[in-house]
Short mmCIF file of the C-alpha atoms (twelve columns), coordinates in Angstrom:
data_MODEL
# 
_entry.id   MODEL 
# 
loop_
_atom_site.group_PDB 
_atom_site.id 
_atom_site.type_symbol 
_atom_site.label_atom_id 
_atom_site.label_alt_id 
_atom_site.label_comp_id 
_atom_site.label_asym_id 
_atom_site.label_seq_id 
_atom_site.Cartn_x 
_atom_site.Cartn_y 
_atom_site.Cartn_z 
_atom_site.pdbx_PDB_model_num 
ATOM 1   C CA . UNK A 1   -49.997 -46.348 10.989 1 
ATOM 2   C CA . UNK A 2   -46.775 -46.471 12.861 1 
ATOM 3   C CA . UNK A 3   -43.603 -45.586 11.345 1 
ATOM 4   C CA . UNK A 4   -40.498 -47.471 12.032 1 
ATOM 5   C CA . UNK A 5   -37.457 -46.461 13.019 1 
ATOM 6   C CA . UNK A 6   -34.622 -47.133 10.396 1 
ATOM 7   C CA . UNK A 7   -30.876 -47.242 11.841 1 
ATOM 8   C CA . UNK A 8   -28.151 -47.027 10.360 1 
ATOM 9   C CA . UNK A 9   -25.010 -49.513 11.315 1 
ATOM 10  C CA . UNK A 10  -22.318 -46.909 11.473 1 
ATOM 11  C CA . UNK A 11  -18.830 -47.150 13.302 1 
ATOM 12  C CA . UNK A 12  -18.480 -44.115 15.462 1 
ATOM 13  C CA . UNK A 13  -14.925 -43.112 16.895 1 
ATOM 14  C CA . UNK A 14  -15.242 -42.744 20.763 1 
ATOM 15  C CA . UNK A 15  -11.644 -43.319 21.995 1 
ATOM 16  C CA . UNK A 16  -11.662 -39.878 23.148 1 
ATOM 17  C CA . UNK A 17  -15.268 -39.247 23.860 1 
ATOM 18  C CA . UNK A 18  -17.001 -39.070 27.123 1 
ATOM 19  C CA . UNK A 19  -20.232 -42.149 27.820 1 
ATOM 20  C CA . UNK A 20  -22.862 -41.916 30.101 1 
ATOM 21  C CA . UNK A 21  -25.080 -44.716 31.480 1 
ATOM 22  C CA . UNK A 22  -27.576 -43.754 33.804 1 
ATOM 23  C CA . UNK A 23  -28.573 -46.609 35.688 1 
ATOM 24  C CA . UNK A 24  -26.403 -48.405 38.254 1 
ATOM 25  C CA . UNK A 25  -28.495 -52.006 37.862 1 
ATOM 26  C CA . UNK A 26  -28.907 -54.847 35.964 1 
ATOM 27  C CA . UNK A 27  -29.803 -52.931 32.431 1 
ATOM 28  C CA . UNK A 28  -26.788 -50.850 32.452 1 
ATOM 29  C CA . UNK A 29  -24.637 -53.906 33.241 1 
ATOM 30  C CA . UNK A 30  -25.781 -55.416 30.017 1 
ATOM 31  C CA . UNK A 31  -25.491 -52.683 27.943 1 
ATOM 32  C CA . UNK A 32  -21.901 -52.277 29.268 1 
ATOM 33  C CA . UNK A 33  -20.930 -55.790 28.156 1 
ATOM 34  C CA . UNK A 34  -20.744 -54.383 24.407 1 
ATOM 35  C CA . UNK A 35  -19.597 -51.171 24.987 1 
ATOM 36  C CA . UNK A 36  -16.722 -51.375 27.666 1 
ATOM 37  C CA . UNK A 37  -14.858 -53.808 24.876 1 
ATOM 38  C CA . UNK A 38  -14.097 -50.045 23.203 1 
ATOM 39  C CA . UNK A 39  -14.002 -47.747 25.589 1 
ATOM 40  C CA . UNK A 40  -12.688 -46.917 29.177 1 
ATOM 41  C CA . UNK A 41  -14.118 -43.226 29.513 1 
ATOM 42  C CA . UNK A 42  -17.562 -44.248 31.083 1 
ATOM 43  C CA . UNK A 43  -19.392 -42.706 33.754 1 
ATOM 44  C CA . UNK A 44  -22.051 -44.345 35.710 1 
ATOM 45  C CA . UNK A 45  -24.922 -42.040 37.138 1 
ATOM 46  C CA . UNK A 46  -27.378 -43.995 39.500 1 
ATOM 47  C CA . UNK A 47  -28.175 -43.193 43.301 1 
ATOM 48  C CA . UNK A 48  -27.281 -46.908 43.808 1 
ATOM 49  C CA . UNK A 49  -24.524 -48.680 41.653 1 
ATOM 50  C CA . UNK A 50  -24.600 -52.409 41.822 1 
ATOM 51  C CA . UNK A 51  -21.253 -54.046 43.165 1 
ATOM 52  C CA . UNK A 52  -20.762 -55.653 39.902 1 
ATOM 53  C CA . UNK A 53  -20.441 -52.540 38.257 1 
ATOM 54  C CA . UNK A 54  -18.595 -50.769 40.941 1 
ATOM 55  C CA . UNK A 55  -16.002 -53.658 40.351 1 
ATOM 56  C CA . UNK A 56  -15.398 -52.626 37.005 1 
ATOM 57  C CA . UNK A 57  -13.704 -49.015 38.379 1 
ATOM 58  C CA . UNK A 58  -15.010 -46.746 35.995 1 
ATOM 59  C CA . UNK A 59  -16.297 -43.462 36.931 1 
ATOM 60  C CA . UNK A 60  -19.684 -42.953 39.730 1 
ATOM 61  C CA . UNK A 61  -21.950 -40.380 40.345 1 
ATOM 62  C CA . UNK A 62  -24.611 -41.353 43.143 1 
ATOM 63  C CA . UNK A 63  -27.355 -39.070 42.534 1 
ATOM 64  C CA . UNK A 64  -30.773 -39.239 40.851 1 
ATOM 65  C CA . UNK A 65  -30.392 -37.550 37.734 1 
ATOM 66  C CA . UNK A 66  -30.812 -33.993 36.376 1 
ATOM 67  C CA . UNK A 67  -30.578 -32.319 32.619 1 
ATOM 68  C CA . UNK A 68  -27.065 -30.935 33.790 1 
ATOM 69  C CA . UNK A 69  -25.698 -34.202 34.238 1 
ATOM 70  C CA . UNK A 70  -25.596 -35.026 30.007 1 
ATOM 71  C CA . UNK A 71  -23.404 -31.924 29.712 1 
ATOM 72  C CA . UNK A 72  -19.955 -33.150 27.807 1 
ATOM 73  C CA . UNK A 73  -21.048 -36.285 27.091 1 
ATOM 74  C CA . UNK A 74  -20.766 -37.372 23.717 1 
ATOM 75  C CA . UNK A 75  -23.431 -40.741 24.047 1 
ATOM 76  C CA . UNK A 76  -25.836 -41.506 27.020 1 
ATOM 77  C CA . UNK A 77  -27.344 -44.581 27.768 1 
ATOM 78  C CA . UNK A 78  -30.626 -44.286 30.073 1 
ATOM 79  C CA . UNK A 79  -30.332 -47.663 31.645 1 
ATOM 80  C CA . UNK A 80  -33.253 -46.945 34.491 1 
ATOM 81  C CA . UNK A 81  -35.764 -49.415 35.330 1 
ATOM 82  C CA . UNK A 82  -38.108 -45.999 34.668 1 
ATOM 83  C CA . UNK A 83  -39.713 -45.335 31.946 1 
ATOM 84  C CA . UNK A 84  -40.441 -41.517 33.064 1 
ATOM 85  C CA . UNK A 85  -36.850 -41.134 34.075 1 
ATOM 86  C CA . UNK A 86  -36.029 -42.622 30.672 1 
ATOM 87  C CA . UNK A 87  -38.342 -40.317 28.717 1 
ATOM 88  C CA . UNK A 88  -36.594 -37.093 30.122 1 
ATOM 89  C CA . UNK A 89  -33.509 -38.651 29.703 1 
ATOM 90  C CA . UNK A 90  -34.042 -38.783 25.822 1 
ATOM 91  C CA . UNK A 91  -35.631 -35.177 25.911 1 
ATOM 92  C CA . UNK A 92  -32.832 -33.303 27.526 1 
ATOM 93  C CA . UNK A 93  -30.110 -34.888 25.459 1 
ATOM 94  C CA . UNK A 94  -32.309 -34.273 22.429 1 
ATOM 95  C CA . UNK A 95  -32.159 -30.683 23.527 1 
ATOM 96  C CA . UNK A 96  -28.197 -30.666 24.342 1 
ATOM 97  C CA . UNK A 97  -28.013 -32.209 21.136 1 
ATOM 98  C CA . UNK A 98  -26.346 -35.816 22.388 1 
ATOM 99  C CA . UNK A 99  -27.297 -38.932 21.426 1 
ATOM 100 C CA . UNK A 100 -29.225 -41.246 23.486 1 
ATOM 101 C CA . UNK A 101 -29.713 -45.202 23.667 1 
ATOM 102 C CA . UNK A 102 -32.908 -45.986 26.216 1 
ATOM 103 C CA . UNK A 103 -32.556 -49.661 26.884 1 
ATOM 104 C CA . UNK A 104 -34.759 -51.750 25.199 1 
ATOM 105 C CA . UNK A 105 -37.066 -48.830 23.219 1 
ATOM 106 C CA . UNK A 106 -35.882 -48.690 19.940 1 
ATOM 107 C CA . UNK A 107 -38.544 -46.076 19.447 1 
ATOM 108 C CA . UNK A 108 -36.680 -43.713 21.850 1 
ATOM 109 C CA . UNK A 109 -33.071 -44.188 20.593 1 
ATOM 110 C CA . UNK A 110 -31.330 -42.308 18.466 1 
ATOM 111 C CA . UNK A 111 -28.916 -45.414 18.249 1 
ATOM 112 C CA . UNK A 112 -29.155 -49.197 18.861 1 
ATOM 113 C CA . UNK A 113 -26.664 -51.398 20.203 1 
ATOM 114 C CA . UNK A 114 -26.047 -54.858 17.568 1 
ATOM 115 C CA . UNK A 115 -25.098 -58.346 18.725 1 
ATOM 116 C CA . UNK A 116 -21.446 -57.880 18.964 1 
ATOM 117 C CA . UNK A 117 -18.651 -60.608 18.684 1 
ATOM 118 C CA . UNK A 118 -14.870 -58.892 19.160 1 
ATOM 119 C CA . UNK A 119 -12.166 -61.078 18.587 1 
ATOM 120 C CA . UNK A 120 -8.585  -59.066 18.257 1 
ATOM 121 C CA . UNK A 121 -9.299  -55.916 15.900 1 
ATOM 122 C CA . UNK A 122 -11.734 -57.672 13.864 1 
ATOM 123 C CA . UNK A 123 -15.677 -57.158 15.029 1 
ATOM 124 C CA . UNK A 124 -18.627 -58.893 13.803 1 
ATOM 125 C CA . UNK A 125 -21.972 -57.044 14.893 1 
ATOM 126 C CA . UNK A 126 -25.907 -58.028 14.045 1 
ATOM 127 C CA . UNK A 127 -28.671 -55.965 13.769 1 
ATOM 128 C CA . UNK A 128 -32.187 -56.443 13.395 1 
ATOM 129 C CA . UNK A 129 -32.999 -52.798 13.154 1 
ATOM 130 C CA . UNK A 130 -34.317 -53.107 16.800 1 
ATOM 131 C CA . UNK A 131 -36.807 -55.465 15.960 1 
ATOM 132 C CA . UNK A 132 -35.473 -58.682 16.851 1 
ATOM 133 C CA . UNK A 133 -32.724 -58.781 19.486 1 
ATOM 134 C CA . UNK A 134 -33.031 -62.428 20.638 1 
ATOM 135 C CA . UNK A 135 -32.806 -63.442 16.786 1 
ATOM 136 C CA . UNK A 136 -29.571 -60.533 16.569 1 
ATOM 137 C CA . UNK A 137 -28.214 -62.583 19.242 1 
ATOM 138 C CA . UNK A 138 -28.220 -65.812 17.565 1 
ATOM 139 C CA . UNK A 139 -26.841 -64.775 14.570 1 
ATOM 140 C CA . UNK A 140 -24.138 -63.096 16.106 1 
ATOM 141 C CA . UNK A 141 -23.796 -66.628 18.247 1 
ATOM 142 C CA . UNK A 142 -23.833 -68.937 14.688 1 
ATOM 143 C CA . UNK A 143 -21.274 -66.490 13.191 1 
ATOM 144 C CA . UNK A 144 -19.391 -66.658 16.059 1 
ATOM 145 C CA . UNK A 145 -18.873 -70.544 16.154 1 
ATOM 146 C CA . UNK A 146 -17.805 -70.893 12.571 1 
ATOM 147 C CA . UNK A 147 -15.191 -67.883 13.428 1 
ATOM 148 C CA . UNK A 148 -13.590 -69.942 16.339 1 
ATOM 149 C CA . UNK A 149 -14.145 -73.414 14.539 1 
ATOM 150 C CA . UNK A 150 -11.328 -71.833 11.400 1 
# 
């Protein structure tokens, strides 16, 4: 019998916190979307960084990634096309003791990203307890159109 993960939608202050995403491609560029509305202290670990991200100026490290790169960060992302990668990536930061979103494995993560719709201050953000993502989405996309119809 498998046991399902249960998350809890929580606010968490990072205006001051260090965020990691390791992955320089297409995965880390979508998990970015969501979280570069709040924050500006990211770094971006990947031996190759797609231009698009490199045009957003945050912080690079071109390197494959070690255990000692998740020191001082306060959340990590493992954006890597890489499972294995992605698996050590949640076991070292379990060890530091920092939490850890692997893209698209809800079963890894200590934390999921919702839907998210920022307009001003306010924020409106859907979650399907990281079972449906695509119906998250639409949610978030109905809500959204009655917000901007008022």
């Amino acid at each position: 019998m498998k046991i399902m993960k249960v998350f809890l939608p929580v606010n968490i202050r990072i205006d001051d916190k260090k965020i990691l995403f390791v992955g320089g491609g297409s995965i880390a560029m979508h998990k970015m979307q969501t979280v570069e509305q709040y924050a500006r202290n990211i770094t971006i670990l990947a031996p190759r960084i797609d231009d698009k991200l490199k045009a957003k100026g945050f912080c690079e490290i071109r390197k494959e990634y070690e255990k000692t790169d998740l020191e001082g960060f306060f959340l990590v992302y493992a954006c890597t096309n890489d499972l294995e990668v992605n698996r050590r990536i949640k076991k070292d930061a379990e060890e530091l003791r920092v939490l850890v979103n692997v893209a698209d494995n809800s079963e890894l993560s200590d934390f999921i990203s919702p839907a998210v719709f920022k307009l001003d201050e306010m924020t409106v953000a859907i979650s399907s307890n990281g079972q449906n993502a695509k119906k998250s989405v639409e949610w978030r996309n109905r809500i959204k159109a009655m917000l901007q119809e008022s």
